[in-house]
DSSP file (Angstrom, degrees, kcal/mol; ACC not computed):
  #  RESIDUE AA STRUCTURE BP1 BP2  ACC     N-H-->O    O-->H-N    N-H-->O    O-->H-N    TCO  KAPPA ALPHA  PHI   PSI    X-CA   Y-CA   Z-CA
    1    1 A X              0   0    0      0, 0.0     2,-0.1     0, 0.0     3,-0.0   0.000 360.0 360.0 360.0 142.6  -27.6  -12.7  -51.5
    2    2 A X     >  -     0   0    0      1,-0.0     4,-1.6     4,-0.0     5,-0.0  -0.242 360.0-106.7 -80.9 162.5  -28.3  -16.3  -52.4
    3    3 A X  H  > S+     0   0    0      3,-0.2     4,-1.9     2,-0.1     5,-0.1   0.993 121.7  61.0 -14.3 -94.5  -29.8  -18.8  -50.3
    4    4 A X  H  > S+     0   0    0      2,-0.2     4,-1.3     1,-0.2     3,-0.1   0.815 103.1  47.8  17.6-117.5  -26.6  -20.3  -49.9
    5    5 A X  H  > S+     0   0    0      1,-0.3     4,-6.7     2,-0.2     5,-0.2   0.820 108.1  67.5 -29.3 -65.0  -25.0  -16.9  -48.1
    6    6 A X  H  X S+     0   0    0     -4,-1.6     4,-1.9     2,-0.3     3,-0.4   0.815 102.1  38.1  14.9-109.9  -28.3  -17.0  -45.9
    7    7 A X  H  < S+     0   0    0     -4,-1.9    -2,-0.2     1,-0.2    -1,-0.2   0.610 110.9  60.1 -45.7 -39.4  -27.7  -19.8  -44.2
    8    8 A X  H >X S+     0   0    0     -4,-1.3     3,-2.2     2,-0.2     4,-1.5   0.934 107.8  49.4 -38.9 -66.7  -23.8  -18.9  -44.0
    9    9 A X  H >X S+     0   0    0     -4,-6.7     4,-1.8    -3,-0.4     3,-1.4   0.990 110.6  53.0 -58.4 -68.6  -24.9  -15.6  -42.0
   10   10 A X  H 3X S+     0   0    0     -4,-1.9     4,-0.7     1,-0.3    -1,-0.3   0.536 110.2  42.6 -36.7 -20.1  -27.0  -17.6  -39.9
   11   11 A X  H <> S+     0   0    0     -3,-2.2     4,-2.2     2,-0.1    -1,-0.3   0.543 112.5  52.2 -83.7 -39.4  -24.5  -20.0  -38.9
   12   12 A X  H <X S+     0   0    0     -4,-1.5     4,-1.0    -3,-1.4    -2,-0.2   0.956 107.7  51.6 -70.8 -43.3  -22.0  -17.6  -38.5
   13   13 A X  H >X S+     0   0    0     -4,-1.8     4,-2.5     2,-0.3     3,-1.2   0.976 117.5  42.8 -62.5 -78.6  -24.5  -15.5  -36.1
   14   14 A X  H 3X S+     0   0    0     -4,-0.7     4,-3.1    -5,-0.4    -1,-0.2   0.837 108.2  56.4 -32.2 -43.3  -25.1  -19.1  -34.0
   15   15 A X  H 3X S+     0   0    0     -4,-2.2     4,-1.8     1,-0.2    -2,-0.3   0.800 110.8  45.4 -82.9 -30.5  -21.6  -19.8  -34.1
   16   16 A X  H <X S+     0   0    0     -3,-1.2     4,-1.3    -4,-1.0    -1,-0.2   0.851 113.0  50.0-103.7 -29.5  -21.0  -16.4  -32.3
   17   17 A X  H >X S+     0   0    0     -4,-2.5     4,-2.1     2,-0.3     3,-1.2   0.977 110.7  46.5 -57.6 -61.2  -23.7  -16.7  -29.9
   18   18 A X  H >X S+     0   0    0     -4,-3.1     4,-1.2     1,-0.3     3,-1.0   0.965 108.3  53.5 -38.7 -70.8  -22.9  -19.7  -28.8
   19   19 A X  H 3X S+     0   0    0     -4,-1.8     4,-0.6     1,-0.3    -1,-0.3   0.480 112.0  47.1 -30.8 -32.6  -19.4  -18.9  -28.5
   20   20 A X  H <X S+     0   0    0     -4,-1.3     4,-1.5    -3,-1.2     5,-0.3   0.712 109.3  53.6 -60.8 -43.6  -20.4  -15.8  -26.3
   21   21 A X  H XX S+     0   0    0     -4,-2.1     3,-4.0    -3,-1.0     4,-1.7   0.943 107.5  56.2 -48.0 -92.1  -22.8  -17.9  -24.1
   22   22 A X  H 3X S+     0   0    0     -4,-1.2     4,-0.9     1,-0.3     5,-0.4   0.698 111.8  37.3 -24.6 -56.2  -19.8  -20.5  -23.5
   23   23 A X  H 3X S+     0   0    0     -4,-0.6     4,-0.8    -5,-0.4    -1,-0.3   0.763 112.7  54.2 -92.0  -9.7  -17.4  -18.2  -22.1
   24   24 A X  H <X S+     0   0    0     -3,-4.0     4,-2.9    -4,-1.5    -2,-0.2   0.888 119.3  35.5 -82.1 -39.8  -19.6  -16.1  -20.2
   25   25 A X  H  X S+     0   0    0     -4,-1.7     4,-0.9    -5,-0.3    -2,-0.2   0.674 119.2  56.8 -72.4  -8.3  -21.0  -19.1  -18.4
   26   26 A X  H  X S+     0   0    0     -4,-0.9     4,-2.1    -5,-0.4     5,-0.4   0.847 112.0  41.0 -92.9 -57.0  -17.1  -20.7  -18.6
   27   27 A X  H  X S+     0   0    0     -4,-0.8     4,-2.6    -5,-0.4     5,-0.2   0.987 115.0  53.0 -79.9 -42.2  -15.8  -17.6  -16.8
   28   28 A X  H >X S+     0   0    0     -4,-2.9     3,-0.8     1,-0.3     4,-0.8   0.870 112.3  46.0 -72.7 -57.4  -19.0  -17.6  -14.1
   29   29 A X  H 3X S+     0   0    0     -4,-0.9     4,-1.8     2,-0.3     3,-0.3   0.786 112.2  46.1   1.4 -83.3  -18.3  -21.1  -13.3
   30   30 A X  H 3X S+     0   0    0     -4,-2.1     4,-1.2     1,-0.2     3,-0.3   0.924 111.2  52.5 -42.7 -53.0  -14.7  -20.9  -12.8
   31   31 A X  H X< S+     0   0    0     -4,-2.6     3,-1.4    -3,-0.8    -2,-0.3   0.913 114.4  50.0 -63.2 -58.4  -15.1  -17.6  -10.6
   32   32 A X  H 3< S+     0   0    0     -4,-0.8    -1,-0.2    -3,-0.3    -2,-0.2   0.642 101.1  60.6 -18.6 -58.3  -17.5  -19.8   -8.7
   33   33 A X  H 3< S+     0   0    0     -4,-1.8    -1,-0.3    -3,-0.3    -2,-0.2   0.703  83.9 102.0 -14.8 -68.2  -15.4  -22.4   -8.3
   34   34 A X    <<  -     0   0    0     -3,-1.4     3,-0.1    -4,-1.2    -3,-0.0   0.299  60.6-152.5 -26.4 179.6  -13.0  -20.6   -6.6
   35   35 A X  S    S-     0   0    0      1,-0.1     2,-0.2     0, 0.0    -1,-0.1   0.130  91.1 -17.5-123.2 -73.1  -12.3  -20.7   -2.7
   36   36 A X  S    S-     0   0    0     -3,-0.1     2,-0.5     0, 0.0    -1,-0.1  -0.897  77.4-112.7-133.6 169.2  -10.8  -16.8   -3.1
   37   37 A X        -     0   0    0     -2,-0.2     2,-0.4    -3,-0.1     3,-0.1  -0.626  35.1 -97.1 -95.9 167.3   -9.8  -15.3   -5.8
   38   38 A X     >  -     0   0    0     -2,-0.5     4,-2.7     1,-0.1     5,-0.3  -0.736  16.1-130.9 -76.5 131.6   -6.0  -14.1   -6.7
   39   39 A X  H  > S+     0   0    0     -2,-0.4     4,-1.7     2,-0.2     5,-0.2   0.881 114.4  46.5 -20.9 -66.2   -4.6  -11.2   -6.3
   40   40 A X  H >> S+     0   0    0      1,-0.2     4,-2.3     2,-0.2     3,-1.0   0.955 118.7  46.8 -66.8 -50.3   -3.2  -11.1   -9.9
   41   41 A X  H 3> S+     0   0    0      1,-0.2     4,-2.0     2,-0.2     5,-0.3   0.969 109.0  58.2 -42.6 -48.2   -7.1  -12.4  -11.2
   42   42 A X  H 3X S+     0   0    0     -4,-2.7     4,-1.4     1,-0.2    -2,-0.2   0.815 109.3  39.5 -41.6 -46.1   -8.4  -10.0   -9.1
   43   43 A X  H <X S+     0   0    0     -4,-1.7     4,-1.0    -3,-1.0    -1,-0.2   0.889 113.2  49.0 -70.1 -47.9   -6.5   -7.3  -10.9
   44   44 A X  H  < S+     0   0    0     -4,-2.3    -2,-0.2     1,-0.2    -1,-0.2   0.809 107.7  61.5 -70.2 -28.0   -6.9   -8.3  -14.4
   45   45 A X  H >X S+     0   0    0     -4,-2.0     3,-2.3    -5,-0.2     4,-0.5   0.872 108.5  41.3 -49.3 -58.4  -10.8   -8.6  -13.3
   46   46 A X  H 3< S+     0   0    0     -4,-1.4     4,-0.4     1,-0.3    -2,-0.2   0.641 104.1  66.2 -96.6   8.0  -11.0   -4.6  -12.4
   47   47 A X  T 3X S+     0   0    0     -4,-1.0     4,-1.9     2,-0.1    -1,-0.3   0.704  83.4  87.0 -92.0   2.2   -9.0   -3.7  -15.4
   48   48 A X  H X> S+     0   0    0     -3,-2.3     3,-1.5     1,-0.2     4,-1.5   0.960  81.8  54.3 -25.6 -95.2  -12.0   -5.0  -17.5
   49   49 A X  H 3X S+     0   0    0     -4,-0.5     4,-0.9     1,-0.3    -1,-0.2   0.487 105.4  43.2 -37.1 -37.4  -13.7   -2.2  -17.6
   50   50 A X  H >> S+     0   0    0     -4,-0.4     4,-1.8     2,-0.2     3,-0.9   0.912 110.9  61.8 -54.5 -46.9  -11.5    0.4  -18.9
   51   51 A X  H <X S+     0   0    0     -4,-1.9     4,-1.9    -3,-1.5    -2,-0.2   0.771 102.6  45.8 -36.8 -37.8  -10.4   -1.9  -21.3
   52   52 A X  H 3X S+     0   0    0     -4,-1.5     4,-1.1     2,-0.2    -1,-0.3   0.872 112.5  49.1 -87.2 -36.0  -13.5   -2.3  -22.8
   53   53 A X  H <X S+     0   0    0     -4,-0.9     4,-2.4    -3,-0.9     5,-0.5   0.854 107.9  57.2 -81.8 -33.8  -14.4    1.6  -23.0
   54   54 A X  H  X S+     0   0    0     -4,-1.8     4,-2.0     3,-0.2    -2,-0.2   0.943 106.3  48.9 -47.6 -82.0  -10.9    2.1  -24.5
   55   55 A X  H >X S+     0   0    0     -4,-1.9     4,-0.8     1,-0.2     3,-0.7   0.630 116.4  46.4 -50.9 -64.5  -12.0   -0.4  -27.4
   56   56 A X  H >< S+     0   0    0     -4,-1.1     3,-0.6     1,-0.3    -1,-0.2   0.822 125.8  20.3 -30.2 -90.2  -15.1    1.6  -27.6
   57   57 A X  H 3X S+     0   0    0     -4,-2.4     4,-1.2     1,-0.2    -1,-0.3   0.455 103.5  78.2 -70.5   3.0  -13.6    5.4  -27.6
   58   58 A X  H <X S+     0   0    0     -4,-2.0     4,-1.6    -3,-0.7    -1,-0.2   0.986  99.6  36.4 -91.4 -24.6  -10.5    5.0  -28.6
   59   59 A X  H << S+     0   0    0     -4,-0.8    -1,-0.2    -3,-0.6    -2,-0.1   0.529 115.4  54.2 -87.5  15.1  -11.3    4.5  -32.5
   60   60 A X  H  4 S+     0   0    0     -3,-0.2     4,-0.5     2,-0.1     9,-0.2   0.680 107.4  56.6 -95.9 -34.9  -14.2    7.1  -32.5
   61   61 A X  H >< S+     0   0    0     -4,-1.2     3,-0.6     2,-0.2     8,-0.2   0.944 116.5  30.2 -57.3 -56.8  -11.5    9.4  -31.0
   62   62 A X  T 3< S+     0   0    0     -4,-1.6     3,-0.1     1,-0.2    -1,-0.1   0.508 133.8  26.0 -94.2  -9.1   -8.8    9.0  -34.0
   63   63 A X  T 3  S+     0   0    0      1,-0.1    -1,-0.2     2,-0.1    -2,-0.2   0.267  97.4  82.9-136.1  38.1  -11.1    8.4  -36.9
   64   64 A X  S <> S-     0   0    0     -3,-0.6     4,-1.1    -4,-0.5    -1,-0.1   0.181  97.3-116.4-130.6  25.7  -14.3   10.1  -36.1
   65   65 A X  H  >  -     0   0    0      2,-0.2     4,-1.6     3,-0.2    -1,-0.3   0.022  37.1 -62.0  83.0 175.3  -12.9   13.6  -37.2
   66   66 A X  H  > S+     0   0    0      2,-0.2     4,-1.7     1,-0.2     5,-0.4   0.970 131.1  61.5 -65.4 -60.2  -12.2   16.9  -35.4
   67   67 A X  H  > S+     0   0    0      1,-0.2     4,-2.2     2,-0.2     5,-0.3   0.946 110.3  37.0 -38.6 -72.3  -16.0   17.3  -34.6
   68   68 A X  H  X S+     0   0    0     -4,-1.1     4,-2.4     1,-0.2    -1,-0.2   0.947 115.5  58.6 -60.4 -51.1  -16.1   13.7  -32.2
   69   69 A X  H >X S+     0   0    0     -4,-1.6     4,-0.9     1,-0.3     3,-0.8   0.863 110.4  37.3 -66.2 -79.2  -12.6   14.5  -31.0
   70   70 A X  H >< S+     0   0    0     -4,-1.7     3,-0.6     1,-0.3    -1,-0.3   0.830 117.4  51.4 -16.9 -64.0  -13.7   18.1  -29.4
   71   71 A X  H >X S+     0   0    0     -4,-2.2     4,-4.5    -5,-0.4     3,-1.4   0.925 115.6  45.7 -61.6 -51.4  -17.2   16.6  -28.3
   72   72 A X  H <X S+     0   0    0     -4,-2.4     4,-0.8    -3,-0.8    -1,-0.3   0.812 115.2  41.7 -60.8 -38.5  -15.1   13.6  -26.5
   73   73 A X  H << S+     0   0    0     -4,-0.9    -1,-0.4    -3,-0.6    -2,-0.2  -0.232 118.5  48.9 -91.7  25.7  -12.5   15.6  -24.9
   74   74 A X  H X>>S+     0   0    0     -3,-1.4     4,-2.9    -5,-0.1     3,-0.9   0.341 112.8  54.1 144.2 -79.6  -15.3   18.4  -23.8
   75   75 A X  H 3X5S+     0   0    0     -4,-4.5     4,-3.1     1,-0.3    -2,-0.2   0.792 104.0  46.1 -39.4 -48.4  -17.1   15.6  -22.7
   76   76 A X  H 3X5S+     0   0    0     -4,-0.8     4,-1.0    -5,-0.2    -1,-0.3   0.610 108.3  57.0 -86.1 -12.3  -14.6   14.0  -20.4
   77   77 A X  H <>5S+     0   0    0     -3,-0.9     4,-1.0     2,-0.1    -2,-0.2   0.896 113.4  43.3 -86.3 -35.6  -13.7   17.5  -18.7
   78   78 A X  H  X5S+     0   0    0     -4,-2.9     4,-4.3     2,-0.2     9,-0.2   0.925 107.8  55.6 -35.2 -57.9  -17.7   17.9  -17.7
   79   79 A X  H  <<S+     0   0    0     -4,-3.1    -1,-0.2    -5,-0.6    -3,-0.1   0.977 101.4  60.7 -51.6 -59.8  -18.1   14.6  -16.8
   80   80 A X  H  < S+     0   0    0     -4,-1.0    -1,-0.2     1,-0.3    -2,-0.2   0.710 126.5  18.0 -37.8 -25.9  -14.9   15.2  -14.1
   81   81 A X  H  < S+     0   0    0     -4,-1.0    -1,-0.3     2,-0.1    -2,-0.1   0.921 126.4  46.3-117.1 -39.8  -16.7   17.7  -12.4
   82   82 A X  S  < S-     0   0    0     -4,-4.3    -1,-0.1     1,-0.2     0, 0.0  -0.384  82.4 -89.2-115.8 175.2  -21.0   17.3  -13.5
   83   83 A X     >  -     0   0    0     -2,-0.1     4,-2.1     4,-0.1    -1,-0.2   0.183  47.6 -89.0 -70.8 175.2  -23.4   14.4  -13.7
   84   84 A X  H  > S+     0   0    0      1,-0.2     4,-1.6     2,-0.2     5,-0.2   0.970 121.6  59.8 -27.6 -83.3  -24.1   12.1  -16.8
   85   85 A X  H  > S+     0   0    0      1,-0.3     4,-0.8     2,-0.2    -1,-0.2   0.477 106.2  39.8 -50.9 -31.5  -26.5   14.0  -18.0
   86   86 A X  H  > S+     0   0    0     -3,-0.2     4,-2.4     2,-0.2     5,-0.3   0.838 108.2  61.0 -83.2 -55.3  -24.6   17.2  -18.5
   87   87 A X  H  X S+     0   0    0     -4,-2.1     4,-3.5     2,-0.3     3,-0.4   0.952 105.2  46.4 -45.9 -63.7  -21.7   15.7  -19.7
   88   88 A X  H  X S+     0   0    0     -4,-1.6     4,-2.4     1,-0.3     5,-0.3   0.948 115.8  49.7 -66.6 -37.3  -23.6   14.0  -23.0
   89   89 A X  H  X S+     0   0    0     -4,-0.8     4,-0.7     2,-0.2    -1,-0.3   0.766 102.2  51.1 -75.2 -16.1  -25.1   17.0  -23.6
   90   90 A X  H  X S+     0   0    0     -4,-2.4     4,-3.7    -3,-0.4     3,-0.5   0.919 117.9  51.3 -47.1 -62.2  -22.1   19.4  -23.5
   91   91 A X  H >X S+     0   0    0     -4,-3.5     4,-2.5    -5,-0.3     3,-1.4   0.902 108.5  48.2 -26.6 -83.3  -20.7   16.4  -26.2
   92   92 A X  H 3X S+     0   0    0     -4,-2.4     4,-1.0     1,-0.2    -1,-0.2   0.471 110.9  49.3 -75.4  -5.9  -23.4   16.6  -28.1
   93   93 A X  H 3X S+     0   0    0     -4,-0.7     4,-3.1    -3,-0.5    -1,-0.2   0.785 110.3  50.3 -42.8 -60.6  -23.4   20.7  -28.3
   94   94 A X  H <X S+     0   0    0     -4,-3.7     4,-1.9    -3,-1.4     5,-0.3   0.898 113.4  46.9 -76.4 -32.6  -19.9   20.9  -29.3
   95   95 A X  H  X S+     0   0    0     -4,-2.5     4,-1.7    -5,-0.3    -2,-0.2   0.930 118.9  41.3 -66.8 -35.2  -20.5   18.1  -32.2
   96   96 A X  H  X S+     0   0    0     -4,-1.0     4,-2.6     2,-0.2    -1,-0.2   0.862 117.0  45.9 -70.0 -43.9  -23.5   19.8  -33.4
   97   97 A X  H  X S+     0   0    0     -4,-3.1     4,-2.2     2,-0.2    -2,-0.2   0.829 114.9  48.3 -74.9 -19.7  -22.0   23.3  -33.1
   98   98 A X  H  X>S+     0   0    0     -4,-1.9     4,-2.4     2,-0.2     5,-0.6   0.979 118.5  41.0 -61.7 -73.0  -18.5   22.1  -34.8
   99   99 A X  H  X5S+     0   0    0     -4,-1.7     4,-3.9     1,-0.3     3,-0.4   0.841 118.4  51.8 -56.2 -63.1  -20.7   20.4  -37.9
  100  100 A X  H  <5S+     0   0    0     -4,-2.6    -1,-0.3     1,-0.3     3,-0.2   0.780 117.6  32.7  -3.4 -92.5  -22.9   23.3  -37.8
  101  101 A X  H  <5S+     0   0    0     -4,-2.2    -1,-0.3     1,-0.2    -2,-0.2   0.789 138.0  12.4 -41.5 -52.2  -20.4   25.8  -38.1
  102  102 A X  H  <5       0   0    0     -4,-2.4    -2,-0.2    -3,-0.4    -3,-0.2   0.244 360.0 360.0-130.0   6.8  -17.7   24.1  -40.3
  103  103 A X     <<       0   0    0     -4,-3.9    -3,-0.2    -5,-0.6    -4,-0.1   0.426 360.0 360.0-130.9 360.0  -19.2   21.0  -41.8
C-alpha cells in the first residue's frame, strides 16, 4: 500500500465513525424528544435485538461448515435449559470433538 491508499483507509475509517456517532446520538435525541413513544416504534425498537443476533449467527450457521452448525444448534438446546456458561462450552466441545474427529 501507497501512501495514497493510507490516507484512503483512514478517511474511510472516519467517515464510518462519524457516521456511527451521528445516528446513535440522532436516534438518542429523537427517542428523547418524544412525549411517549408509539406503539409501532415501540415494536420495531424490541425487535432490535434479534435482528442483530440473526445478522450475527445466521451466516456462521450456513457457511461455517458441519462442525459450527452442530456446535450452534447444541448450543442453543443447552442454553434453553442451563446458564451461559454451559451452553458455550457444550458449543465449544461439539466443534472441537467434530474437527477432532473428522477434520
Amino acid at each position: 500500500m501507497d501512501a495514497s491508499q493510507h490516507l484512503d483507509l483512514i478517511y474511510i475509517i472516519l467517515a464510518a465513525a462519524v457516521a456511527t456517532f451521528a445516528t446513535r446520538v440522532g436516534g438518542y435525541v429523537l427517542i428523547t424528544q418524544l412525549k411517549h413513544i408509539p406503539p409501532r416504534l415501540e415494536a420495531a425498537l424490541n425487535a432490535v435485538p434479534a435482528a442483530v443476533l440473526t445478522t450475527l449467527v445466521a451466516p456462521a450457521f450456513v457457511y461455517g461448515g458441519l462442525d459450527v452448525a452442530a456446535a450452534m444448534v447444541l448450543a442453543f438446546a443447552v442454553g434453553l435449559r442451563f446458564s451461559t456458561l454451559r451452553m458455550l462450552l457444550a458449543g465449544w466441545v461439539v466443534v472441537m470433538a467434530i474437527r477432532y474427529a473428522f477434520l
